[in-house]
N, C-alpha and C positions, 0 to 999 in steps of 0.2 A: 519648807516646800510642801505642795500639797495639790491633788490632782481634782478636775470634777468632770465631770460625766452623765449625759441624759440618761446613759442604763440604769438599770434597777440596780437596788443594794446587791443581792445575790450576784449578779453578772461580776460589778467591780469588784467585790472581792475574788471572784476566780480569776478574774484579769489581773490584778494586784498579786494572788498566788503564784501565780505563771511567770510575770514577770519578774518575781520577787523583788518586788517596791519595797523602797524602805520610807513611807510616806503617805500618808493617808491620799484614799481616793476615795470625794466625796462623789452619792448622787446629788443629781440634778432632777430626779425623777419626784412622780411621772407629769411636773410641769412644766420644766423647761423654763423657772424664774430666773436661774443664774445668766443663762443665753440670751432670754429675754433682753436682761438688764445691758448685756456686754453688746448685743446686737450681733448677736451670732447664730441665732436661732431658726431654722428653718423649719416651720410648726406645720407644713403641709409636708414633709416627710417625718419630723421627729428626732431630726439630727441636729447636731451643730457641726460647726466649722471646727476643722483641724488648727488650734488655736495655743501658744501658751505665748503667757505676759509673764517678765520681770517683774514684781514690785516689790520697791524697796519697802524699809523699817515704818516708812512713814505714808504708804497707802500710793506713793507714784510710781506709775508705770515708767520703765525705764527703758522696755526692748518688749519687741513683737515679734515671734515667728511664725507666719502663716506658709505652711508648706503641707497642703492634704493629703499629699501620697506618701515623702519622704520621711519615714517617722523617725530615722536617728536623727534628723539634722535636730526636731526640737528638743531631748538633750541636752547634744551636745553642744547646740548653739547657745544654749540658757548656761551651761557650765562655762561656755568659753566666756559669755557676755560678766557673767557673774566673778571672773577672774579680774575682770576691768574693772571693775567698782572700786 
């Protein structure tokens, strides 16, 4: 598992401390290539989308959760999805 993020390196790791991740959180800074590529990118504010993919051992997406305010569901919805596999 593994997290990314338009912030700067400095940011995610206080974020990752905070929450105490047990899982890397990469940037995405300061171009915004990952979003880009995912189509998640909104480059006239600098944000992406509240966004996490399943993907299995072999590069396929298998579940989407796009919920931008609810931030347990994607968690708990990735642990519950990942129960099913």
């Amino acid at each position: 598992m593994l997290g990314v993020s338009v912030d700067s390196p400095f940011a995610n790791g206080a974020y990752a401390l905070e929450l105490g991740l047990s899982f890397p959180l990469l940037g995405d800074f300061p171009w915004g290539r990952t979003g880009k590529a995912w189509g998640i990118l909104n480059e006239e504010r600098g944000i992406t989308a509240r966004m996490t993919y399943v993907i299995d051992g072999e590069g396929i997406v298998r579940h989407i959760i796009d919920s931008p305010r609810d931030f347990n569901s994607h968690p708990e919805g990735a642990l519950e999805f990942i129960k099913t596999m």
